[in-house]
C-alpha positions as CSV (number, residue, x, y, z in Angstrom):
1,X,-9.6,-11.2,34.2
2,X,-6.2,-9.8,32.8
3,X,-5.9,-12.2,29.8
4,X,-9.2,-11.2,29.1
5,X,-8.7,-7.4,29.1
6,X,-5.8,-8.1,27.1
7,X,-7.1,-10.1,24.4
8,X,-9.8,-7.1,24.5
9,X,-6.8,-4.9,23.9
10,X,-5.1,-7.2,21.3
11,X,-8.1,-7.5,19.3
12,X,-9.5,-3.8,19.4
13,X,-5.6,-3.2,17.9
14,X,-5.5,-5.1,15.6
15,X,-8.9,-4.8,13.7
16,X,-8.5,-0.8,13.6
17,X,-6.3,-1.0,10.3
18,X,-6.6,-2.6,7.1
19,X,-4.4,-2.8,4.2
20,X,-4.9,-3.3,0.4
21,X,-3.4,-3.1,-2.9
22,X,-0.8,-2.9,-4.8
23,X,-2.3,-0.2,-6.8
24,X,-0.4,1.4,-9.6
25,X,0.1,4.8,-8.2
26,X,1.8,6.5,-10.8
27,X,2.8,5.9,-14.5
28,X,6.0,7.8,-16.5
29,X,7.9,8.5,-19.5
30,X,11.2,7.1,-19.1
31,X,12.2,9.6,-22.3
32,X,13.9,6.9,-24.3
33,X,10.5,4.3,-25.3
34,X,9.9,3.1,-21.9
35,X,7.8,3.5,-19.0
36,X,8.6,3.7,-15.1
37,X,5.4,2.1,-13.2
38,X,5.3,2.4,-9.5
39,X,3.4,0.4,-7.5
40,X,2.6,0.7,-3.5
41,X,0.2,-1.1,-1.1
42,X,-2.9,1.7,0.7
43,X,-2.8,1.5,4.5
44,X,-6.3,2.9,5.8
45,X,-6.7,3.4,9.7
46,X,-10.3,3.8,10.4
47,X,-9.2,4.7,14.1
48,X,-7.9,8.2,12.9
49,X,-9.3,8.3,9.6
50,X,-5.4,8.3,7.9
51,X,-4.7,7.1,4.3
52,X,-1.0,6.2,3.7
53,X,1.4,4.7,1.4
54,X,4.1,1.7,1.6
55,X,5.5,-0.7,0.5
56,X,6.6,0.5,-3.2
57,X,8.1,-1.1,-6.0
58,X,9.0,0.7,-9.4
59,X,9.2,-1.7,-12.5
60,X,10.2,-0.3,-15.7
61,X,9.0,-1.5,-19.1
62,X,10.4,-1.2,-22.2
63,X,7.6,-0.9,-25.2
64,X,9.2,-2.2,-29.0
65,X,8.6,0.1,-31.9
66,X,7.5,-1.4,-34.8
């Protein structure tokens, strides 16, 4: 009976939150013919309704003039 309520437990936990992305979540001007890209993963709990952000990465590009 306790491994059962457990499992219960371990299940009910884990189902509760998913996670998606990476999503570009914001794109910038570097000033000198580049951009700065950041990137992070979306976190939705659908216990308490939360949407949060992790997981980030920044990758900078340079563009070529012609």
């Amino acid at each position: 009976m306790k491994k059962i309520f457990l499992a219960i437990c371990a299940v009910t936990a884990i189902s509760g939150c998913s996670n998606a992305g990476p999503f570009v979540t914001n794109v910038s001007s570097d000033g000198n013919n580049g951009l700065n890209i950041e990137k992070c993963a979306v976190h939705y709990n659908s216990f308490t309704g939360n949407v949060s952000t992790g997981q980030c990465s920044t990758t900078y590009i340079k563009l070529r003039s012609n």
